[in-house]
C-alpha positions as CSV (number, residue, x, y, z in Angstrom):
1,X,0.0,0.0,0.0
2,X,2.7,2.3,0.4
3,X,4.3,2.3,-2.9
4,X,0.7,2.2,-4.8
5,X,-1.8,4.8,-4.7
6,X,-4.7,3.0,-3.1
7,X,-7.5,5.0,-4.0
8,X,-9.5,6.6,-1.0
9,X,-12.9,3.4,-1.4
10,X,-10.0,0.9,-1.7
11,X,-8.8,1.6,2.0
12,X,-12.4,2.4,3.4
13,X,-13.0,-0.9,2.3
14,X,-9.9,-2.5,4.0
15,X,-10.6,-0.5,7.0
16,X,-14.4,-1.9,7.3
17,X,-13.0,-5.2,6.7
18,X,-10.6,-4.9,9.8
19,X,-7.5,-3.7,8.3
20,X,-6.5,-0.5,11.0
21,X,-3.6,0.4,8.9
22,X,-6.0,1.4,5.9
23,X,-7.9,4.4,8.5
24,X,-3.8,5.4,9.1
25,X,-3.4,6.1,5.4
26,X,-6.4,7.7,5.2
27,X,-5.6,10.0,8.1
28,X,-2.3,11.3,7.1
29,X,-4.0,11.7,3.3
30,X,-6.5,14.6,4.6
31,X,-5.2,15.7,8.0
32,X,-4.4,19.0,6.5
33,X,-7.6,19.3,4.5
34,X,-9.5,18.6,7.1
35,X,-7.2,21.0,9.9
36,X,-7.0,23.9,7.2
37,X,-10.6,23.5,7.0
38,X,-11.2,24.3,10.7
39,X,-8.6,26.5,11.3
40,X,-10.1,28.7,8.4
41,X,-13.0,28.9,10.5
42,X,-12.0,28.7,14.2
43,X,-8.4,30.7,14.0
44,X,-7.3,28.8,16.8
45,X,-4.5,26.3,16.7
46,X,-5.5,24.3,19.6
47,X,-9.2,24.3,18.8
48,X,-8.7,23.2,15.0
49,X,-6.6,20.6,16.7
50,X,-9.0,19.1,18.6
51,X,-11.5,19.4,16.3
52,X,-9.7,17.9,13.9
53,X,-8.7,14.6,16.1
54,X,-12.7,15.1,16.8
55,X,-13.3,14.8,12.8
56,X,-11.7,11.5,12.6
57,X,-13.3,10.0,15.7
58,X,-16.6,10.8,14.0
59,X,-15.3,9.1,10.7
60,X,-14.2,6.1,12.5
61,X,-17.1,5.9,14.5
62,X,-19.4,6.7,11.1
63,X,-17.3,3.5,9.2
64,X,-17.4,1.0,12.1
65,X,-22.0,1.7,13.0
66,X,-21.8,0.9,9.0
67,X,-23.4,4.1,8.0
68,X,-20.7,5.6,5.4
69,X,-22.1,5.3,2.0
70,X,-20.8,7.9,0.2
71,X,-19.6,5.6,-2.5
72,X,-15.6,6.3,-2.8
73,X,-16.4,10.4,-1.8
74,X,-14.2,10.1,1.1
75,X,-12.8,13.6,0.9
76,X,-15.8,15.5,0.5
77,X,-17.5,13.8,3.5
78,X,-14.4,14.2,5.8
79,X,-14.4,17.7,4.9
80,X,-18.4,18.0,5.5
81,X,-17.9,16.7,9.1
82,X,-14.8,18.6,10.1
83,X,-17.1,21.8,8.4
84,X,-20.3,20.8,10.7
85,X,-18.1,20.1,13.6
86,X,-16.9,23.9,13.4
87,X,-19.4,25.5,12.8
88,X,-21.2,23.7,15.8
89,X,-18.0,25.0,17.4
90,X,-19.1,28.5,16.3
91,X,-22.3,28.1,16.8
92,X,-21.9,27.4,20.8
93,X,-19.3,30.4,20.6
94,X,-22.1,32.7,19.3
95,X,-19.9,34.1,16.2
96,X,-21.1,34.6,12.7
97,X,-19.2,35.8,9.8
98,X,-19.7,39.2,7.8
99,X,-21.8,39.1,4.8
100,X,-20.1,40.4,1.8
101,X,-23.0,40.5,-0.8
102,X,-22.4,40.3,-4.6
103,X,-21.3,44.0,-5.2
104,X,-18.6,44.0,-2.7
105,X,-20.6,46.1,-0.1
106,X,-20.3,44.0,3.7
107,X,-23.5,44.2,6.1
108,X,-21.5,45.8,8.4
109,X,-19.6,48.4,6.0
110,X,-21.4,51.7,7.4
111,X,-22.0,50.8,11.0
112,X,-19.2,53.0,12.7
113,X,-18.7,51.5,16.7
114,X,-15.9,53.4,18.4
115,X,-14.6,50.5,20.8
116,X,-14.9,52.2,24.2
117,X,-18.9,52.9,23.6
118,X,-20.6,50.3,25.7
119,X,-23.8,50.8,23.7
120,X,-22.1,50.8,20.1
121,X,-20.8,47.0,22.0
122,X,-24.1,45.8,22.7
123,X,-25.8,47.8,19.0
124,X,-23.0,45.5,17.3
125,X,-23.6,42.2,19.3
126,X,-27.5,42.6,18.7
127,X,-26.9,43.1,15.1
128,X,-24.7,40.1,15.2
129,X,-27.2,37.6,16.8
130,X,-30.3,39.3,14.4
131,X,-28.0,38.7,11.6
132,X,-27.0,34.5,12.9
133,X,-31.1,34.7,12.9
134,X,-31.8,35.6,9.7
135,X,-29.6,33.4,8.5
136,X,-31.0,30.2,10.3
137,X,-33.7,31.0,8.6
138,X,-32.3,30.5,4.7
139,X,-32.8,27.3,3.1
140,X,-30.5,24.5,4.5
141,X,-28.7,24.5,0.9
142,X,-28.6,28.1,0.5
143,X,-27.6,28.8,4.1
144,X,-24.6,25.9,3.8
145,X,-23.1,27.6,0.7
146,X,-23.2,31.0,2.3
147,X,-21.4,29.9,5.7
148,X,-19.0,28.0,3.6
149,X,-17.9,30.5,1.9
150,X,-18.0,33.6,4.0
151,X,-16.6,31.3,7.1
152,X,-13.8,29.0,5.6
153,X,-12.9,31.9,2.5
154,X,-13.7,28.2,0.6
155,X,-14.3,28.8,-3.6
156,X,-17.0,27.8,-5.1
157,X,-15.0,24.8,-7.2
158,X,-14.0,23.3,-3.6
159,X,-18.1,24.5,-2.1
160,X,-18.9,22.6,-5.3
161,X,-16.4,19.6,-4.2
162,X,-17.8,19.5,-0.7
163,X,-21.5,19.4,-1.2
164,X,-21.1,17.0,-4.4
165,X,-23.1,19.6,-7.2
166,X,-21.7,21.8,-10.0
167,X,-20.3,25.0,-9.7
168,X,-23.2,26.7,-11.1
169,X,-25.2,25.3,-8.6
170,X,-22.8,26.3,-5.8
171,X,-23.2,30.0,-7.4
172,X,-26.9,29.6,-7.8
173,X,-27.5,28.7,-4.4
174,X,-24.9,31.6,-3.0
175,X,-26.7,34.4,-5.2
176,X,-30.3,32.8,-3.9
177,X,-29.1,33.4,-0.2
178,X,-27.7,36.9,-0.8
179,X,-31.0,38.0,-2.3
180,X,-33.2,36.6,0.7
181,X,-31.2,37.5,3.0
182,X,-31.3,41.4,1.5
183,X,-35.6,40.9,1.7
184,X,-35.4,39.5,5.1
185,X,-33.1,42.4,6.0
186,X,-35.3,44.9,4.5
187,X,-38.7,43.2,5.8
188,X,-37.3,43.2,9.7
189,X,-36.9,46.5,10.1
190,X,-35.5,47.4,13.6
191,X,-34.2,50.1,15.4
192,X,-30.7,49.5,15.8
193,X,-30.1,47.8,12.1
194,X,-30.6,51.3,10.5
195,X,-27.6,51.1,8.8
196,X,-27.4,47.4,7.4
197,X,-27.0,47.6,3.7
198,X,-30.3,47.0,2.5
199,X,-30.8,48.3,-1.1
């Protein structure tokens, strides 16, 4: 196995069948795929660490319950779980990425919060959680494309990669989310999202 390229089904198949060496190969295949991908999100070496030993565990786990079926996808389903394991990570952090919509122009890009104003603090954490709101609320495949890219800086040809469509699709559904999430912006007007860029 070390002097062949075993392709990625060939040792998920050895491993199922009881060969640990085969999850080894694996491993040191996509560790820094799969760390990149959560330190992109996380920017913590530590965290993306862990989360990454955490990614594998769940793979191993995944390919022992015999659930994996992504037929010979390996490294777009690693990547998916590292991806879902920081954003949960995020998720229980309470951080959310800027929006940059289609024209450049970020949600954020007229709010002006001088750092010792307690209120600008809390106007910008409000805005924060409204915004993680609104996006919870996009369809799953819109709202997946949109924290992909605007989280891990991912392009659409490895978004595309991950979720296992075309590019145009990846672009379709990242255009889609932009636009609803400018109407639900517009449509929940309040008092301290005045400035969100809404035209």
């Amino acid at each position: 196995m070390g002097k062949v390229q075993v392709s990625d089904s060939e040792l998920v198949s050895l491993y199922i069948r009881g060969n640990e060496d085969a999850f080894s190969f694996l491993v040191n295949r996509y560790k820094s795929k799969v760390y990149t991908t959560i330190y992109l999100i996380v920017k913590d070496t530590y965290t993306a660490e862990d989360l990454t030993q955490d990614t594998f565990i769940k793979a191993v786990e995944t390919l022992k319950s015999g659930k994996y079926n992504e037929e010979g996808k390996f490294l777009p389903w690693i990547v998916r779980i590292a991806h879902n394991l920081a954003i949960d990570y995020f998720r229980r952090e309470k951080r959310y990425p800027s929006i940059v919509f289609e024209d450049g122009s970020n949600v954020f890009n007229s709010l002006d919060f001088s750092e010792d104003s307690v209120e600008s603090m809390t106007i910008r954490r409000e805005t924060h959680e409204y915004l993680r709101e609104l996006i919870k609320r996009l369809p799953e495949q819109q709202r997946e494309v949109l924290i992909m890219r605007h989280y891990e800086d991912m392009s659409f040809q490895e978004i595309a990669d991950a979720t296992g469509v075309s590019i145009n699709t990846a672009l379709g559904r990242m255009r889609y989310a932009l636009i609803n999430l400018r109407k639900m912006m517009s449509k929940h007007n309040r008092s301290y999202d005045q400035n969100f860029y809404t035209r």
